[in-house]
C-alpha positions in Angstrom: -40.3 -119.3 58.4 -42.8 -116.9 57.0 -42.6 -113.1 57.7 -46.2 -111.7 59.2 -44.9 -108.4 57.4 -44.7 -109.7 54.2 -48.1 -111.0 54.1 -50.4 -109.8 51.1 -53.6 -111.5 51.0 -55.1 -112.1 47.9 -58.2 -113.7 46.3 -58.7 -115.7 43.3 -62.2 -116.4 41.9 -62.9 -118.7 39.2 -66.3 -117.9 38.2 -67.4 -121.1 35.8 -67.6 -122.5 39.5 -70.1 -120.0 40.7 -73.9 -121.0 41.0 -75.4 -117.8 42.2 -76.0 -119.4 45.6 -75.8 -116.0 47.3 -74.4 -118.0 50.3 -71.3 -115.5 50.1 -73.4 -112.4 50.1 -75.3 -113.7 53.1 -72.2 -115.0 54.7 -70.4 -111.8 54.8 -73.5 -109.5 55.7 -74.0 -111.6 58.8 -70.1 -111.7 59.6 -69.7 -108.5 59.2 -72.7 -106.6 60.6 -73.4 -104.3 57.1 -76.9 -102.6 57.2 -79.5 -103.0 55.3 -79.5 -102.2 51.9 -76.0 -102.0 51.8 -73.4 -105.1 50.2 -69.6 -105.8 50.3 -70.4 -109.1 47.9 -72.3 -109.5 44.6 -72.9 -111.8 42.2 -73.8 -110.6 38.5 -75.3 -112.6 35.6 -73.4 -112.5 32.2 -75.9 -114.1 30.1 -74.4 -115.3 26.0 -76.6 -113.8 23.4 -75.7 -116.0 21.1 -77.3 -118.9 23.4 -79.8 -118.0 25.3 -80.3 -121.7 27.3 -76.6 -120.2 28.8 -76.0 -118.0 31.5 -72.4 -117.6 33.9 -72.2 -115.3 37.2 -69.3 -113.0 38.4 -68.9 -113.0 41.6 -67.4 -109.8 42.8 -66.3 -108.6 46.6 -64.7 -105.7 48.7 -61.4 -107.7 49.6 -61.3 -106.1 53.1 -61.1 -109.3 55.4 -58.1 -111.8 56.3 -60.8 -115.3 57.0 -63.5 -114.3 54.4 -66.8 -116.0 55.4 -67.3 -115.3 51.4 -64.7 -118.0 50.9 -65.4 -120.5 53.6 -69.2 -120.6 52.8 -69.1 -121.0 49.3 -70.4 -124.7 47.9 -68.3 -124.7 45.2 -65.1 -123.3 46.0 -64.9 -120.2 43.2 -62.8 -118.2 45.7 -59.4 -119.5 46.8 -58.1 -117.0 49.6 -54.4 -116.8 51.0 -51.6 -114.9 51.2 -49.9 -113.9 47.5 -46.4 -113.8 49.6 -46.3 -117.7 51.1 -45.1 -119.9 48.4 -47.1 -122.7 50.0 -50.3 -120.9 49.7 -53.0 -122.4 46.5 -53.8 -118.9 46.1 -49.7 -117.8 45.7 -49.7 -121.2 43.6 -52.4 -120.0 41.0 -51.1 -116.5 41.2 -47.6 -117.2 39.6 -48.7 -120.5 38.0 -52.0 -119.7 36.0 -53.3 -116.9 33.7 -55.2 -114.9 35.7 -57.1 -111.1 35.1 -57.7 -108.5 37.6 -60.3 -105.6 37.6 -58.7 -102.4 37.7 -60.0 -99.1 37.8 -57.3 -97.1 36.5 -58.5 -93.7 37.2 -58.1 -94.3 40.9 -55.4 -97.7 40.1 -55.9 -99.2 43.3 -54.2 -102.1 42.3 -57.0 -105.0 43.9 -55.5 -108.2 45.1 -58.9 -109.9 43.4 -57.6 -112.3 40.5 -60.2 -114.2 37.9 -59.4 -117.1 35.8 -58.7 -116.0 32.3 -61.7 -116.4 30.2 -63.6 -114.5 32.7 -65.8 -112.6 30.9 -65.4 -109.3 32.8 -67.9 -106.8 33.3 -67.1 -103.2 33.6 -66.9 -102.9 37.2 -63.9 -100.4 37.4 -66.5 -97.4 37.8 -65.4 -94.4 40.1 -65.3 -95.4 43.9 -68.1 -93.8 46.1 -69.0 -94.0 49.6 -72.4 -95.7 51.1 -75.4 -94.5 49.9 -73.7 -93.5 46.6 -72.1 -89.8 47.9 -69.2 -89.0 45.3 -66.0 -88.0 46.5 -63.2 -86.4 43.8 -60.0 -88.4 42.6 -58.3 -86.9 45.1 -60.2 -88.2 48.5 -59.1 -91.9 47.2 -56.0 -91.2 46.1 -52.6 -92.1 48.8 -51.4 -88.9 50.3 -47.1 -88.7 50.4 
């Protein structure tokens, strides 16, 4: 029997899968009522100098829902969602079972639960947190209190 306590929900995103669809952006701005101009989902392109008939796309999220419509709308299935802590979970599976990469910001080290398939070419994403409509709050604002 699985402890509710113990849950720690997690996502895993394996980005060769990604078609830049948008269907999760939409998805989640709908679901979740954000206002215009604002996003908890992206997608970015990594295009490879070296061929230019070749381009990938990182998808990217928040991580603040427990039945992401990011997940459940996707075509393709780049996001596997589930709780880290239920061995009987894919996303529990591919978390002790495959190389995986996390973005981490370690000036505010939030530790994400947001895992990508090694190989993943990563952008640098790990930029310093900041609240809607880009107001910057000090180190210490983000930071757990004792």
């Amino acid at each position: 029997m699985k402890d509710s306590k113990t849950k720690k929900y997690g996502i895993v995103i394996d980005s060769s899968k990604c078609i830049d669809c948008k269907a999760c952006m939409v998805a989640c701005k709908v679901e979740n009522n954000i206002p215009e101009g604002f996003w908890r989902n992206w997608i970015r392109p990594l295009w490879d100098i070296s061929d230019s008939r070749k381009t990938e796309f990182q998808p990217g999220q928040c991580m603040q829902c427990d039945t992401p419509s990011c997940v459940v709308t996707c075509p393709t299935k780049a996001r596997t969602f589930g709780d880290i802590h239920d061995p009987d979970s894919e996303v529990s599976r591919m978390v002790k079972g495959e190389k995986l990469v996390r973005v981490n910001a370690p000036h505010v080290n939030t530790q994400p639960n947001i895992y990508y398939r090694e190989g993943t070419r990563l952008l640098d994403w790990a930029v310093t947190p900041t609240l809607p409509g880009n107001v910057h709050m000090d180190r210490e604002f983000w930071e757990k209190s004792g």
